[in-house]
C-alpha positions in Angstrom: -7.6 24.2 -4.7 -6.6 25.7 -1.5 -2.5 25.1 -0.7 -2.7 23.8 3.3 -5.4 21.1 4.9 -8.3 21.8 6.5 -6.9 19.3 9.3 -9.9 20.0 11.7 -12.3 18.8 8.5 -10.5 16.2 7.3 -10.1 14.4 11.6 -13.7 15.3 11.3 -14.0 13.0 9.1 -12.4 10.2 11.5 -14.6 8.6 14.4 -11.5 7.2 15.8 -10.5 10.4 17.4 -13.5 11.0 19.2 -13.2 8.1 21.1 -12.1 8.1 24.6 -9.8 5.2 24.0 -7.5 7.3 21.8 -7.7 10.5 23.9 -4.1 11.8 24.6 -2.3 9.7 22.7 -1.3 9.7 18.7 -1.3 7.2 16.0 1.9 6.1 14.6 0.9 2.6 13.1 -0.7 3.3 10.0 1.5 1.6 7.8 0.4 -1.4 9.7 -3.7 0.0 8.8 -5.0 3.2 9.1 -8.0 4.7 10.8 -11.6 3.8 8.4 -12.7 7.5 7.6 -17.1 7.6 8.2 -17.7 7.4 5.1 -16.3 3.5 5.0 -17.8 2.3 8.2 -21.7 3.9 7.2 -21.2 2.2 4.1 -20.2 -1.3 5.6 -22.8 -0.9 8.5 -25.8 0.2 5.8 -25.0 -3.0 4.2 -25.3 -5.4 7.0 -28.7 -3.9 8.2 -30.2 -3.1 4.9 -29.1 -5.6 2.3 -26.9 -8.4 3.9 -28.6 -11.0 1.7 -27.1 -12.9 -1.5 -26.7 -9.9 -4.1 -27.5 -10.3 -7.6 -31.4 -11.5 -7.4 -34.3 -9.6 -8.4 -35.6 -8.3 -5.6 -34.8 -5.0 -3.9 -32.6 -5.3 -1.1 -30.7 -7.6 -3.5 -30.4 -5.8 -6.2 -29.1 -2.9 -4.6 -26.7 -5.0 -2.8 -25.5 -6.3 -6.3 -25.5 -2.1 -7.7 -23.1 -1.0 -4.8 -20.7 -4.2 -5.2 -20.4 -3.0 -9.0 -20.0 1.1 -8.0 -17.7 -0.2 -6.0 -15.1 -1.3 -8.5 -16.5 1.4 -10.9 -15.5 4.0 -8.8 -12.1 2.5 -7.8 -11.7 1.9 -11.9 -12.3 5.2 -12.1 -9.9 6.8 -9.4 -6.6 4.6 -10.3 -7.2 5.6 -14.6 -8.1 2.0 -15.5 -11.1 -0.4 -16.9 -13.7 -1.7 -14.6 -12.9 -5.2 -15.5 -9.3 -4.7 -14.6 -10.5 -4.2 -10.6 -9.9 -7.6 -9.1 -11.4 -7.9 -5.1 -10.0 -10.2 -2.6 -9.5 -11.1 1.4 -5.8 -9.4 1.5 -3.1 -8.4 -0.6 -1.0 -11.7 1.0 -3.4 -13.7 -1.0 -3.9 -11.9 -3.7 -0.8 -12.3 -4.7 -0.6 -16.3 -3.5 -3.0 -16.7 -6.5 -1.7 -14.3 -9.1 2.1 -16.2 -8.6 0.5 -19.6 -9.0 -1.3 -18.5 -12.1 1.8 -17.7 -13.1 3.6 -20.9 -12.5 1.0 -21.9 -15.1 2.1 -20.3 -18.2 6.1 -20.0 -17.1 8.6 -22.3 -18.7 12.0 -24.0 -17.5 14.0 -21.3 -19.9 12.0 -18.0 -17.8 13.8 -16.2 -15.4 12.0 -13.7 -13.0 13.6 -11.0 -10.9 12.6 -10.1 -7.4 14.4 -7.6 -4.8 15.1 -7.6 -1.1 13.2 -4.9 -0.6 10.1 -6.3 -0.9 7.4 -6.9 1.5 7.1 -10.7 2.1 3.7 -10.8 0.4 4.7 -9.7 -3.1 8.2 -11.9 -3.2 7.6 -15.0 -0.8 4.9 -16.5 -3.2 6.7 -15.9 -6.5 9.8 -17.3 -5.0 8.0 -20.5 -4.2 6.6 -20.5 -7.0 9.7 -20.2 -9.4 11.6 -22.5 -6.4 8.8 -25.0 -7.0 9.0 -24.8 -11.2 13.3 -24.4 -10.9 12.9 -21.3 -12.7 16.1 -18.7 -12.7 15.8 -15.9 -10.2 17.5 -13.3 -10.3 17.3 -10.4 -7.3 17.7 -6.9 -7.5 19.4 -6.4 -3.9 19.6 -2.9 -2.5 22.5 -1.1 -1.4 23.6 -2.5 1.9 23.9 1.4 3.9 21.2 2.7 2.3 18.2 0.8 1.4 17.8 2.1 -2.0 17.7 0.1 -5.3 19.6 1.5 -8.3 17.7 0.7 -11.4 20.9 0.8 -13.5 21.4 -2.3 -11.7 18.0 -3.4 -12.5 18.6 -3.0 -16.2 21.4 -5.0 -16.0 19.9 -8.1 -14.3 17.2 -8.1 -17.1 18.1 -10.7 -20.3 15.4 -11.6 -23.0 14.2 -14.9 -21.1 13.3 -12.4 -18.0 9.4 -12.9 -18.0 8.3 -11.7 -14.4 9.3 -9.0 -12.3 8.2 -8.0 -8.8 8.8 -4.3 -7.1 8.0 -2.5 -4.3 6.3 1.1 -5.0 7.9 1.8 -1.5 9.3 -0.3 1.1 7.8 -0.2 4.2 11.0 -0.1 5.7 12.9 2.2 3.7 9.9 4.5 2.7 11.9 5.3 -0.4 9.5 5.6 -3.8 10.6 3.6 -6.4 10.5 4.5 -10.2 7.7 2.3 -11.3 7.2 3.8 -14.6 10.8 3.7 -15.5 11.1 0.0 -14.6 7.5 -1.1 -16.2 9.7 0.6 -19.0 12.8 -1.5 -18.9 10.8 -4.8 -18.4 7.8 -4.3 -21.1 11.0 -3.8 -23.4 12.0 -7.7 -23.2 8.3 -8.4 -22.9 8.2 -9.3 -19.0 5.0 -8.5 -17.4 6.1 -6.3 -13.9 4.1 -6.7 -10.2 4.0 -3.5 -8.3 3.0 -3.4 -4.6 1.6 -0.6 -3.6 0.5 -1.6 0.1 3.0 1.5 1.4 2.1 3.9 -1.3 -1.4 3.9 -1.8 -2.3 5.6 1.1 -0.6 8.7 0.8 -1.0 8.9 -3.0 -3.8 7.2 -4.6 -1.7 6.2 -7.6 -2.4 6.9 -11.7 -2.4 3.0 -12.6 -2.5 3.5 -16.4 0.4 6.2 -16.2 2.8 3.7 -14.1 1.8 1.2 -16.8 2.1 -2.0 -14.3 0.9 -5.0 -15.4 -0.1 -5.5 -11.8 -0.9 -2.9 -9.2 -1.6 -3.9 -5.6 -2.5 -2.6 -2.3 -4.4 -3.1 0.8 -7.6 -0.9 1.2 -7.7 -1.5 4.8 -4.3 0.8 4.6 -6.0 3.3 2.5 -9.1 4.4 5.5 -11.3 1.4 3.8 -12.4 -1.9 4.9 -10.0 -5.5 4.8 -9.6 -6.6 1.6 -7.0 -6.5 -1.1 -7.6 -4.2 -4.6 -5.7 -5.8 -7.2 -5.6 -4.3 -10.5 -4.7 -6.3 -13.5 -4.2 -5.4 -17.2 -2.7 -4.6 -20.1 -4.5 -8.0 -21.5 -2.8 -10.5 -18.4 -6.0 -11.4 -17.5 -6.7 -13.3 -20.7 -3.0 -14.8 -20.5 -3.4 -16.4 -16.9 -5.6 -19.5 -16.6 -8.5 -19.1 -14.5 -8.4 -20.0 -10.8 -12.1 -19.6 -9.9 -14.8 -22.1 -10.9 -14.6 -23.2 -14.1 -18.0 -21.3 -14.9 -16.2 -18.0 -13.9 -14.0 -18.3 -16.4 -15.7 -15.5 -18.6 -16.2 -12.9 -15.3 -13.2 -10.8 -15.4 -13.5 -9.9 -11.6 -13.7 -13.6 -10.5 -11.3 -14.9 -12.7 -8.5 -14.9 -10.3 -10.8 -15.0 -6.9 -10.6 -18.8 -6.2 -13.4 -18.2 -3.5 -16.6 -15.7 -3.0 -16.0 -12.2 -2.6 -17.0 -10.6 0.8 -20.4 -8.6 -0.3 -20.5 -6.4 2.4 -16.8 -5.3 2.3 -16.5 -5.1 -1.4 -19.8 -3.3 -1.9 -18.5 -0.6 1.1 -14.8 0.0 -0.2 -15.8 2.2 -2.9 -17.2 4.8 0.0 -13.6 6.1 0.9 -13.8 7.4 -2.2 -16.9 9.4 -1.5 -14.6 10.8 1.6 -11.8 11.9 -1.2 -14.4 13.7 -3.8 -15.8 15.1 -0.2 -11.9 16.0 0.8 -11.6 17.4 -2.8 -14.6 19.6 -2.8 -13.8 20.9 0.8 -10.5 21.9 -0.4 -11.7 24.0 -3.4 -12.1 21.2 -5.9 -15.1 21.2 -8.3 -17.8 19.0 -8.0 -18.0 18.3 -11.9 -14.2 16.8 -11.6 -13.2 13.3 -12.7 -12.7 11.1 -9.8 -9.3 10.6 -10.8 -8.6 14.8 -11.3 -9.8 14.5 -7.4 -7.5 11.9 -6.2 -4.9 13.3 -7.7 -5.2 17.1 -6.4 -6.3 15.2 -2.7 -3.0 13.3 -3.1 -1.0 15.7 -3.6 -2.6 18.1 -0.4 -1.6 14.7 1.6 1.9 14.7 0.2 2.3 18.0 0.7 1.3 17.7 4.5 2.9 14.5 5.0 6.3 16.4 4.0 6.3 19.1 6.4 5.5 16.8 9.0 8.5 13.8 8.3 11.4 16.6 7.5 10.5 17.0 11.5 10.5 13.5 12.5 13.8 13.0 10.6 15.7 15.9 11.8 15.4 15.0 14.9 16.0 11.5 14.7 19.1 12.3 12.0 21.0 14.2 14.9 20.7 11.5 17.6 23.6 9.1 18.1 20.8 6.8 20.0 19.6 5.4 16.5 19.9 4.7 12.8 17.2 5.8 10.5 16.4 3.4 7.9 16.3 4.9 4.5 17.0 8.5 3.3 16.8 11.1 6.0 15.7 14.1 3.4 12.2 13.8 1.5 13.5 13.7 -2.2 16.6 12.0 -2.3 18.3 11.7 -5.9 16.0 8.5 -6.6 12.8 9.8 -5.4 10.4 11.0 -2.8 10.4 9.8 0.8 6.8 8.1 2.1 6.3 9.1 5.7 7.1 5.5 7.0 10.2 5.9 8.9 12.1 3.1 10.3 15.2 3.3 12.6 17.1 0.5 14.8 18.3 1.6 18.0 22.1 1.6 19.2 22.0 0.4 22.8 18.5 -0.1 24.3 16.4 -2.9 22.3 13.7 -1.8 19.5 10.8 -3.3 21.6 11.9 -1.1 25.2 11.8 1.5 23.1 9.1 1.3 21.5 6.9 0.3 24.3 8.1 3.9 26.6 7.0 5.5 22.9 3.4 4.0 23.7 3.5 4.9 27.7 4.2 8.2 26.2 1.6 8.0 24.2 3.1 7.6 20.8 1.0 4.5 19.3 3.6 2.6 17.6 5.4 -1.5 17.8 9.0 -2.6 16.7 9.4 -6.2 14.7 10.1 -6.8 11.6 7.1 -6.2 9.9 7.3 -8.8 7.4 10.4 -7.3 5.8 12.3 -9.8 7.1 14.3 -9.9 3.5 15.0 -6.2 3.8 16.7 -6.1 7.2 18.8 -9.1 6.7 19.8 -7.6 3.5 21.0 -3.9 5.4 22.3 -6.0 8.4 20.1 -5.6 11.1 18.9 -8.9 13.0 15.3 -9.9 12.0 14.4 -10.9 15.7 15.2 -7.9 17.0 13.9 -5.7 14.3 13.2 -1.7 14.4 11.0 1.0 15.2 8.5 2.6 12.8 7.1 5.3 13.2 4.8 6.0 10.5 1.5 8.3 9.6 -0.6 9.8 7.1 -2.5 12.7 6.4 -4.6 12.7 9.1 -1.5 13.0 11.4 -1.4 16.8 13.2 1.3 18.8 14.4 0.5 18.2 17.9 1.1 14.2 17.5 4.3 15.3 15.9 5.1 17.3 18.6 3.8 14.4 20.8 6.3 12.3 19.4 9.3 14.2 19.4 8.8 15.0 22.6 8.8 11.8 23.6 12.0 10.4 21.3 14.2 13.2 23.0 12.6 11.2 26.3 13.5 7.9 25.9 16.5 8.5 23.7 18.1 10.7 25.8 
């Protein structure tokens, strides 16, 4: 494998930067979705003009449609180290896990107690606290520290009792950035026999994660985040999908993919989100991978170019904004802190100028980027910084070049002064 991108191949790769629109500006939003690589939007466009009909019948145009639904989550089985049936497809990751937490209000008792943290996206903890709110459960949360953003899994393991049954987890905060030890706290929970939730919305995209190895019950991300179409992936095993009732039809019950998809999937974007993966084999091979590797050996060595990228680029982007005394950065300011490795999603409040003035001279210097609170509204309040007024976030991907860096340091020392 070669050590450095090919960065002119891989924006190659990328219509969005051929298109005036974009010209002279960079992207800085990709947390909130990331550009759709070719590959994606052929796939999605051969669809509608060639087999947009019900899949599934016997005829041609359907049956094909029907065969690239099914590669689909093949290929996606394949890349995160897991079993076909285990691929679950819906319209986002928000609802995704709205269904998974009221299939779990199903099975959960008055003795069960879950644990959730403050450091979760809303999506993963709002519905399982209604849920447990709704069946009085005991919740416990697993708050970060209050300066730094980071959760200490000491603290984890001693929140966790023998009625724990559920736990929910952020891969990485897209606040913080910070990875979290998955594996170690899959560990912890399978001990006392509670199943763990793992959103991977702000992960995924920079590392296309080894499912089986983090040994989450459930894995989760958005594949409109990860250069794909709008839907949510949701991978679900380790035998949960036999424990949780159905929520489809009641004749679905036996299809492990529809099991907890309460409506029809969306053909067209199911049977076309299996193509970024063509661009990642593609990526792999153009990088000096071999064409006879496993999917998963070319995720993997792809991930770990984009990491390796990704790195040199944020050390830059949180130097600089370490040594102004115009803003806070959210989250570690190094890349491998004591408790793991830094995601390039970086997130700072400002001292004396509001988050949304600064964030809007970013854009008229043509940084692309927005201040809120991003539905992490549980993660400021619990570091102290007003929801309504929120932060900046500056965040990219692998696709990012040193000349949008330099785009968007330039324009911090600008507006920050």
């Amino acid at each position: 494998m070669n050590a450095v991108i090919d960065l002119d191949w891989v924006r190659r790769q990328f219509p969005a930067f051929s298109q005036p629109i974009n010209d002279g500006h960079s992207f800085f939003e990709n947390a909130g979705g990331s550009f759709a690589c070719h590959q994606t939007i052929d796939a999605l466009n051969r669809y509608y003009t060639e087999t947009k009909v019900q899949p599934y019948a016997g005829f041609n145009s359907s049956k094909r449609a029907g065969e690239d639904m099914d590669r689909s989550r093949a290929r996606w089985a394949e890349a995160l180290g897991v079993a076909s049936p285990e691929i679950v497809f819906g319209p986002s990751t928000s609802m995704n896990t709205f269904v998974l937490a009221d299939a779990f209000g199903q099975i959960l008792g008055p003795d069960d107690e879950i644990i959730v943290t403050n450091q979760d996206h809303e999506a993963n903890t709002g519905a399982v606290r209604r849920m447990a709110s709704r069946l009085g459960l005991t919740v416990r949360e697993w708050c970060m520290d209050p300066e730094t953003g980071l959760l200490d899994i000491d603290e984890f393991e001693a929140l966790i009792t023998p009625q724990t049954r559920l736990v929910t987890v952020p891969h990485a905060s897209n606040i913080v950035g910070q990875e979290n030890d998955v594996a170690r706290i899959t560990k912890l929970a399978h001990a006392v026999d509670a199943r763990v939730i793992v959103d991977g919305v702000s992960f995924a995209p920079h590392t296309i994660p080894d499912v089986a190895a983090l040994d989450a019950d459930v894995y989760l991300f958005s594949l409109y985040k990860t250069y794909s179409v709008h839907q949510g992936l949701m991978v679900v095993r380790n035998g949960l999908l036999d424990e949780l009732p159905n929520q489809a039809h009641f004749f679905s019950a036996g299809s492990p993919d529809k099991r907890l998809n309460p409506a029809g999937p969306d053909h067209a974007q199911v049977a076309a989100c299996g193509a970024v993966l063509d661009y990642v084999r593609d990526f792999h091979c153009a990088h000096g991978g071999a064409t006879t590797d496993s999917l998963r050996t070319a995720c993997a060595q792809a991930s770990a170019l984009w990491r390796a990228h990704e790195d040199a680029l944020s050390i830059q982007l949180l130097n600089e904004l370490s040594r102004s005394q115009a803003v806070q950065v959210i989250g570690p300011a190094s890349l491998d802190a004591a408790t793991g490795h830094r995601c390039p999603t970086i997130a700072f409040t400002t001292i004396t100028q509001e988050p949304s003035v600064v964030a809007q001279k970013l854009v008229e210097q043509g940084v692309q980027t927005s201040s809120g609170h991003y539905y992490a509204v549980r993660v400021l309040n619990g570091i102290g910084i007003d929801p309504e007024r929120g932060v900046v976030r500056l965040s990219f991907v692998h696709y990012t070049s040193q000349g949008d860096i330099d785009r968007a340091l330039t324009a911090l020392a600008q507006v920050l002064g």
